[in-house]
C-alpha positions in Angstrom: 197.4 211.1 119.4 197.3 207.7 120.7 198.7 205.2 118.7 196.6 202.2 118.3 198.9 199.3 118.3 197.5 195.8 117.9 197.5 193.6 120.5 200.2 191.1 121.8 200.3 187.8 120.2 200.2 186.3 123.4 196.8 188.0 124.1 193.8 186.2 123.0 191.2 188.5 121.6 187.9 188.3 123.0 185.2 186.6 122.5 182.4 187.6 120.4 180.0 189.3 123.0 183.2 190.9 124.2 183.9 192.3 121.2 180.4 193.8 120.8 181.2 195.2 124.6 183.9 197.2 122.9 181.8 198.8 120.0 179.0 199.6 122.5 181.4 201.2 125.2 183.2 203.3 122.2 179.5 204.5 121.3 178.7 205.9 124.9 182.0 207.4 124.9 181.2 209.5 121.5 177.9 210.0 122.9 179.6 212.1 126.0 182.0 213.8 123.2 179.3 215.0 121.0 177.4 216.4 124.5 180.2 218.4 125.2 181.1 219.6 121.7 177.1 220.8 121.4 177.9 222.2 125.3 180.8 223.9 123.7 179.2 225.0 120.8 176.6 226.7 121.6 178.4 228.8 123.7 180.2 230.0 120.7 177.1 231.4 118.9 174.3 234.3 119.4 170.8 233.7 120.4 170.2 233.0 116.6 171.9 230.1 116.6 174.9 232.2 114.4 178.5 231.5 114.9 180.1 234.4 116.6 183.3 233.2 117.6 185.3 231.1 115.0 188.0 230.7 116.5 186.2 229.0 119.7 184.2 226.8 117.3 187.3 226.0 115.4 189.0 225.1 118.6 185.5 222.9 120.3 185.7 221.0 117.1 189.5 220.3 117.4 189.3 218.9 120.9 186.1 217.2 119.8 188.1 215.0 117.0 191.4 214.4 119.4 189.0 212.8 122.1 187.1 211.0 119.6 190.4 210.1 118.3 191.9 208.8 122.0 188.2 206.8 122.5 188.3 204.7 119.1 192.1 203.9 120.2 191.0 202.8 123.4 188.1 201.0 122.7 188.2 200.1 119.4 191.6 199.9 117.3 192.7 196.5 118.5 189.3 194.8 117.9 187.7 196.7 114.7 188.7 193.4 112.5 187.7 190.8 114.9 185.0 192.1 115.0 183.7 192.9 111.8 184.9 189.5 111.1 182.9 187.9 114.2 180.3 189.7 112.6 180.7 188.5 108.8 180.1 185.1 110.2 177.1 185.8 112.1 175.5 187.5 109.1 176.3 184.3 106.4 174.7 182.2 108.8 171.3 184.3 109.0 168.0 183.3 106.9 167.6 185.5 103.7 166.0 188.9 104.5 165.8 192.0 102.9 167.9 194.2 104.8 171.0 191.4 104.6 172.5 193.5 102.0 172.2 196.7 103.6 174.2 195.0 106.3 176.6 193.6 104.5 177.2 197.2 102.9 177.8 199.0 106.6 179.7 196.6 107.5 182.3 197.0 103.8 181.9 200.2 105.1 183.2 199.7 108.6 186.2 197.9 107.3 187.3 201.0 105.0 187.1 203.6 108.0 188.5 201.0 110.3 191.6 201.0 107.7 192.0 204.7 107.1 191.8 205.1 110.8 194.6 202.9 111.5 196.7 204.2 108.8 196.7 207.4 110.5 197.5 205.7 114.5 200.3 203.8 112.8 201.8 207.4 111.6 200.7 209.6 114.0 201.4 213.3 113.4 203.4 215.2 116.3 201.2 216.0 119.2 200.3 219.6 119.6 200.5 220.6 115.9 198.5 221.4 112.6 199.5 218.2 111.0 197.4 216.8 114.1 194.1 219.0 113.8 194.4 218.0 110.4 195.0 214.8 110.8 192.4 214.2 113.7 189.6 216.4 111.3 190.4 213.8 108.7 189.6 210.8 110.5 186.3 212.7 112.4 183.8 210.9 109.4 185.0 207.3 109.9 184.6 208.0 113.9 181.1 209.0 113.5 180.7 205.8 111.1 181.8 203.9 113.5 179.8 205.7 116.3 176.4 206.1 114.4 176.5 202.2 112.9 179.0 199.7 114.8 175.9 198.6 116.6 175.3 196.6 113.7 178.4 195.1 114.0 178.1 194.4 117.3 174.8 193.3 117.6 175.7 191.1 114.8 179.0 189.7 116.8 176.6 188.9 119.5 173.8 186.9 117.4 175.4 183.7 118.7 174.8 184.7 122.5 171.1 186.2 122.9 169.9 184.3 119.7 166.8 182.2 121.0 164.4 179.7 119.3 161.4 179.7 120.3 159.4 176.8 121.4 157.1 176.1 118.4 152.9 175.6 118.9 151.4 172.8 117.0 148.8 173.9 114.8 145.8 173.7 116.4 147.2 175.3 119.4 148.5 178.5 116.9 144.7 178.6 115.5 143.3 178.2 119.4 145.7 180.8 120.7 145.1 183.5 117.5 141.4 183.1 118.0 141.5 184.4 121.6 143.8 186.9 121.0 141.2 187.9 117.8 138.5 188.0 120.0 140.4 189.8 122.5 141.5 192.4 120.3 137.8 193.2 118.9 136.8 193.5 123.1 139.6 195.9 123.1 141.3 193.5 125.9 144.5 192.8 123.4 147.2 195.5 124.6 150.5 195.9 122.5 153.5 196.4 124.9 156.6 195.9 122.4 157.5 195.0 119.3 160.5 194.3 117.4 162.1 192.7 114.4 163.6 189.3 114.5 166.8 188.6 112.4 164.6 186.7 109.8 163.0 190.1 108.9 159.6 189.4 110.6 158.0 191.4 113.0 156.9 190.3 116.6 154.8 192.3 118.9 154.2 191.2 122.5 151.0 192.0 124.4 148.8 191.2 126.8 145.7 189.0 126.3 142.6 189.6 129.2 140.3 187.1 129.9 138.4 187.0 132.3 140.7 189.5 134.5 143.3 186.8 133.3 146.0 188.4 131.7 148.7 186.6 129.7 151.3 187.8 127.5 151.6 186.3 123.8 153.4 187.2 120.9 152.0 187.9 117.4 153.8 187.5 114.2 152.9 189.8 111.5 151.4 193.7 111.8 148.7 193.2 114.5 146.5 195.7 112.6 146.4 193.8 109.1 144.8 190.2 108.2 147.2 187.6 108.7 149.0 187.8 112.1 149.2 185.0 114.6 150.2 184.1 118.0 153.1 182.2 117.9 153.5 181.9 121.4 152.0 182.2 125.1 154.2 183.1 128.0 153.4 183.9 131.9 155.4 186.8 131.6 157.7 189.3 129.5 161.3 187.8 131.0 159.7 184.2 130.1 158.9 185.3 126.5 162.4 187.0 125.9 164.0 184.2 127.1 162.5 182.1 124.4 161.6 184.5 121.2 163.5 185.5 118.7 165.9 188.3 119.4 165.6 191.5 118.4 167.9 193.3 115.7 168.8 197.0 114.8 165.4 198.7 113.7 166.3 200.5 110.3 166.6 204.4 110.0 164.8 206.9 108.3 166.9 208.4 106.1 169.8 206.7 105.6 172.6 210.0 105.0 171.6 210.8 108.3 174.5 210.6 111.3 173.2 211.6 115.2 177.4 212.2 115.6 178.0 214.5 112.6 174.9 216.6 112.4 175.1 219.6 110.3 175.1 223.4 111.7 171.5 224.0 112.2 170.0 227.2 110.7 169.9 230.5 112.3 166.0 230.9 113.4 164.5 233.2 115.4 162.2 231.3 118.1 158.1 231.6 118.1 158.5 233.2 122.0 160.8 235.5 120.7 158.1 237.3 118.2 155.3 237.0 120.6 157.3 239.5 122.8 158.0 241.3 119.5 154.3 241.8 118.9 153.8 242.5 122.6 156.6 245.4 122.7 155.2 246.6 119.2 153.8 249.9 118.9 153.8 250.5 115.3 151.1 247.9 113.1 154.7 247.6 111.0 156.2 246.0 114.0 153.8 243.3 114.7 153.6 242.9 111.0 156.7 241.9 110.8 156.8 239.6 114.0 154.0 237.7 111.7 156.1 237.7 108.4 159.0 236.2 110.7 156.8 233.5 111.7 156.1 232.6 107.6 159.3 233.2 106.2 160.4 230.6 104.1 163.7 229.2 102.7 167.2 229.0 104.9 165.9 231.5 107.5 162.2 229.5 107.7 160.2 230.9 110.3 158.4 228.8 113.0 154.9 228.2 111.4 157.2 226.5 108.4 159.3 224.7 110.4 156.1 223.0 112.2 154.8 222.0 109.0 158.3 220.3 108.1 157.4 218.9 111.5 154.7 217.3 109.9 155.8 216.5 107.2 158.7 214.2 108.1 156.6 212.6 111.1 154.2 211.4 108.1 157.3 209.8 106.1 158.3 207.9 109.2 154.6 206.8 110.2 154.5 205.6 106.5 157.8 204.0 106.6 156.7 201.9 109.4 154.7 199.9 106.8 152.2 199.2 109.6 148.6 199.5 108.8 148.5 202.3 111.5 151.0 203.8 110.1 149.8 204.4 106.8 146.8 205.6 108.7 148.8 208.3 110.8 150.9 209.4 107.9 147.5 210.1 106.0 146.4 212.2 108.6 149.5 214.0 109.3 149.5 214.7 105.9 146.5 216.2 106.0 147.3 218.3 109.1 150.3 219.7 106.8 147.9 220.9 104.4 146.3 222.9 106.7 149.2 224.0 108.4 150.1 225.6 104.8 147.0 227.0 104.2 147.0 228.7 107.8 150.6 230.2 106.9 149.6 231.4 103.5 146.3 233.0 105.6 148.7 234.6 108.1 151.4 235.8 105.7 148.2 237.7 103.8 147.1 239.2 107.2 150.7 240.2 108.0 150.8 241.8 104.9 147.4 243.4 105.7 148.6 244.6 108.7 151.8 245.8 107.7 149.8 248.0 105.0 148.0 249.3 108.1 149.4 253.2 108.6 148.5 252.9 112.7 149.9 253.4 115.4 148.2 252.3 119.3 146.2 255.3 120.7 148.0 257.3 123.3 145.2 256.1 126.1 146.8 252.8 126.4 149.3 254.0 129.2 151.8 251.3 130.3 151.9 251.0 134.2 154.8 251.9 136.3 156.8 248.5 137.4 158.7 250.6 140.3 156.9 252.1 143.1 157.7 255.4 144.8 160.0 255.2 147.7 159.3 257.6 150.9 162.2 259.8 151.4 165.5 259.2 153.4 164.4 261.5 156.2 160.3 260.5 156.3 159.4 259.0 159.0 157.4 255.8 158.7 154.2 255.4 160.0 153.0 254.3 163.5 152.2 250.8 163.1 149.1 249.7 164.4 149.4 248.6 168.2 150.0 244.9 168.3 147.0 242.7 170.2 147.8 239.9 172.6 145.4 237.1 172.2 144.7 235.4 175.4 144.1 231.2 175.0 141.4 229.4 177.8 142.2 226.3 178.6 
């Protein structure tokens, strides 16, 4: 283990967007990590998705925590308080908003795995041993912290550099300017590009307005698809308008016990292709019955037809939490959809079942073909082949 020692007192720390350099490099670098580990991983378990070799697992994880380990130490261990504290500052300075306490929350809980973390590189356990694995397994949940949210941090650290004002339209040029865009949008000549969250908690969309086969890009503030929203700005380009809008902060997550670097170990399933070719090599009606009852198995081992309406299911809670009026619209219909989608597996289940009950076997008359061809014998002589014909060109 590398022991992450604090810097020199002769060496300045860096500046803020510095600091947010470091908590986005030690990011990629767990990004690369938790590649390999899945490379590794996988390679460790059958074609079910079940852990086969322990000890291989045991051993992908081990390397995966010593890396992880060595990358916060490199990247990270000198600057974690800077910059949680370059980052306290940029968030006491921001309007109110409702996800300010959120923040404030990651970032207390930052600090505490920044501590435990270097409270293990100050006593280091001796390289090579199980005090190390143990050690290094330890710390593998304040890594992940750090990997799945220091971009708040960091993006926070760097408010001060990419924070822009924008360049405010009196008000008759606002009312002008969301007219047009109005009308534009009922011609179906107002295209949405991008959209984004400033730090005040509003949301700005950018798109392009035609007129005329004109087209100019302005900004709306407020969810294009409910009453309310206006242009707050018109720019002859995107690089213009990003130069002078608000900048964009973290969007929010789903779920918020979910981390992309410590994912849990997914569920042995057996894949949709996999009971096709079941059905297909079936001979017995139990056989393909079966293939079907796979597919609407429910619980840990949930076949494919459930997982799809899971699918579903959480696409609608993330169109909802959108809190667009689109959204809300998508998440109504995806709803629906997953109705259906449980009233097709209860309807296939039965007809599995039906089938299953089916005391049948396929007739004999449905031969299967022969894949390999006869071979003529070592000693036959091929046949003759046809004599060759020279064609003659005239110039």
């Amino acid at each position: 283990m590398t022991p992450g020692s604090d810097p020199a007192p002769e060496a300045p720390l860096p500046v803020e967007p510095d600091l947010a350099t470091r908590a986005r490099d030690f990011r990629l670098r767990m990004a690369v990590i938790a590649r390999e580990t899945e490379v590794a991983l996988d390679m460790t378990r059958d074609r079910y998705g079940r852990t086969v070799h322990e000890g291989a697992a045991a051993a992908a994880r081990a390397h995966r925590d010593k890396a992880a380990v060595e990358a916060y130490a490199r990247h990270l261990a000198p600057y974690a308080d800077a910059l949680l504290d370059a980052a306290r500052r940029a968030l006491d300075e921001l309007p109110p908003a409702r996800h300010l306490a959120g923040w404030r929350a990651v970032l207390d809980g930052l600090a505490v795995s920044a501590a435990e973390i270097r409270r293990a590189l100050d006593r280091p356990a001796a390289p090579g041993s199980t005090a190390e694995r143990a050690q290094n397994a330890a710390l593998w949940p304040h890594l992940a912290a750090w990997a799945d949210h220091g971009f708040i941090a960091s993006n926070l650290a760097d408010q001060n550099q990419h924070q822009h004002h924008k360049a405010p339209l009196t008000d008759g040029e606002q009312q002008a300017w969301t007219e047009r865009a109005q009308a534009a949008q009922q011609r179906g000549e107002l295209e949405l590009t991008e959209a984004w969250y400033a730090a005040d908690g509003h949301p700005i969309t950018l798109a392009h307005l035609i007129e005329d086969d004109d087209s100019r890009v302005v900004a709306l503030q407020g969810d294009p698809d409910a009453p309310g929203w206006q242009v707050i700005g018109h720019y002859a380009h995107e690089y213009e308008a990003g130069q002078v809008l608000p900048a964009a902060v973290p969007p929010g997550v789903l779920r918020t016990d979910v981390s992309e670097f410590n994912r849990p170990v997914p569920a042995p399933e057996v894949s949709l292709q996999e009971l096709i070719r079941d059905v297909i090599e079936a001979q017995h009606a139990g056989d393909a019955s079966n293939a079907l009852l796979g597919a609407t198995q429910r619980g840990y081992h949930a076949g494919p037809m459930i997982r799809l309406q899971e699918l579903l299911e959480t696409a609608g809670q993330f169109a909802s939490a959108l809190e667009t009026v689109q959204g809300r619209q998508i998440a109504a219909r995806l709803t629906a959809l997953g109705r259906q989608i449980d009233f097709l597996t209860r309807e296939v289940h039965d007809a599995a079942e039906d089938l299953g009950a089916t005391v049948a076997v396929l007739p004999p008359h449905r031969t299967p073909v022969p894949r390999v061809r006869p071979r003529p014998a070592v000693d036959t002589t091929p046949p003759t082949p046809p004599p060759r014909t020279t064609t003659v060109r005239h110039r």
